[in-house]
C-alpha positions as MATLAB code, in Angstrom:
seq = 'XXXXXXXXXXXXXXXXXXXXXXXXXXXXXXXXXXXXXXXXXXXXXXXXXXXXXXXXXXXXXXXXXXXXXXXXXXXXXXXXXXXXXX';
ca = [
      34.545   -8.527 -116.197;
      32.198   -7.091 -113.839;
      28.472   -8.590 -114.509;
      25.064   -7.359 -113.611;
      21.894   -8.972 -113.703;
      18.878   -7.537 -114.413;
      16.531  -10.365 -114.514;
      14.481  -11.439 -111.830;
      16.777  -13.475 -109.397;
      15.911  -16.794 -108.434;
      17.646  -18.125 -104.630;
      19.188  -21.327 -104.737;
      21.437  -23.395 -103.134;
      24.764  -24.777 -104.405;
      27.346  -26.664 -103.002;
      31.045  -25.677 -103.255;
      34.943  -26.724 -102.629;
      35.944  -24.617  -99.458;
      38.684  -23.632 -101.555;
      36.577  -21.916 -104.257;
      34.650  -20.168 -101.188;
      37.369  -18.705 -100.089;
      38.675  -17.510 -103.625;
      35.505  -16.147 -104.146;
      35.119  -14.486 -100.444;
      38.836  -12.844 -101.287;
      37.268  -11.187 -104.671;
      34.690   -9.638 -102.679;
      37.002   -8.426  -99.777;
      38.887   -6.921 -102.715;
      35.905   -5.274 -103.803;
      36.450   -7.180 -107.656;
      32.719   -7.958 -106.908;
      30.134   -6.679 -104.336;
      28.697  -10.119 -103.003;
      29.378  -13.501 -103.481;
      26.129  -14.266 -105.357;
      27.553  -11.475 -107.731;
      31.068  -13.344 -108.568;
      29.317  -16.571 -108.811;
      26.784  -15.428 -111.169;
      29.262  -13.952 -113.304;
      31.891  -16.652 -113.277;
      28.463  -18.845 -114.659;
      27.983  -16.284 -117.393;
      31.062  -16.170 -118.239;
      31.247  -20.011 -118.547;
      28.670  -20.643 -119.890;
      28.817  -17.698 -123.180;
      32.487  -19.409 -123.485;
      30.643  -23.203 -123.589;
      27.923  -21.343 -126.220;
      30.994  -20.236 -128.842;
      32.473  -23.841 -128.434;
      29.310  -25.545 -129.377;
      29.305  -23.095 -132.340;
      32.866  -23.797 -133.271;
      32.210  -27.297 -133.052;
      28.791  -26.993 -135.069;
      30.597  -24.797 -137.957;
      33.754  -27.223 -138.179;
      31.407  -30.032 -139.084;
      30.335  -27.948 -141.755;
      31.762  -29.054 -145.714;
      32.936  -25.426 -147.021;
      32.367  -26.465 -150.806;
      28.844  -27.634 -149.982;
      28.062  -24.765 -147.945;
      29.298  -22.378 -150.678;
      27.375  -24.598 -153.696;
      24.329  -24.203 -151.096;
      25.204  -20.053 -150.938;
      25.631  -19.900 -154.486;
      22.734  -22.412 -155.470;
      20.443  -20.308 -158.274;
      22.596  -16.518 -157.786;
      23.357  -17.341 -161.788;
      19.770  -17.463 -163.073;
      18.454  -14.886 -160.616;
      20.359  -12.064 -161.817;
      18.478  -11.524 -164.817;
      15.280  -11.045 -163.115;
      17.018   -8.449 -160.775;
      16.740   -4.457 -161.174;
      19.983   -2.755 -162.076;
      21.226    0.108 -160.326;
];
């Protein structure tokens, strides 16, 4: 996944395992991304979407489906008499 930013960039200054550094310099030699800002930006992206659909699995597994659906449900009964038919 090739990812570019169009926001305003901000400059700062991180501090990384040689090893990663030169993972990330071999992308770029490779031409799998133009800079290293570039793969390190999108490796964050990437991380951080994937740590954004966890949270959400985690948030909808606390979830109690019969409630949920009783919530859903909750007044469709007497409503439909007071809605148009088609």
């Amino acid at each position: 996944m090739t990812y570019y930013h169009t926001m305003p960039k901000t400059k700062i200054a991180v501090s990384l395992d040689s090893a990663l550094v030169n993972e990330v310099d071999t992308l770029v030699r490779q031409q799998r991304f133009p800079s290293r800002s570039q793969a390190i930006e999108a490796a964050l992206a990437q991380q951080l979407a994937r740590l954004r659909r966890t949270r959400l699995a985690e948030a909808c597994a606390q979830l109690d489906a019969s409630e949920e659906r009783a919530l859903a449900e909750e007044g469709i009964g007497s409503d439909l008499a007071d809605w148009p038919e088609y």
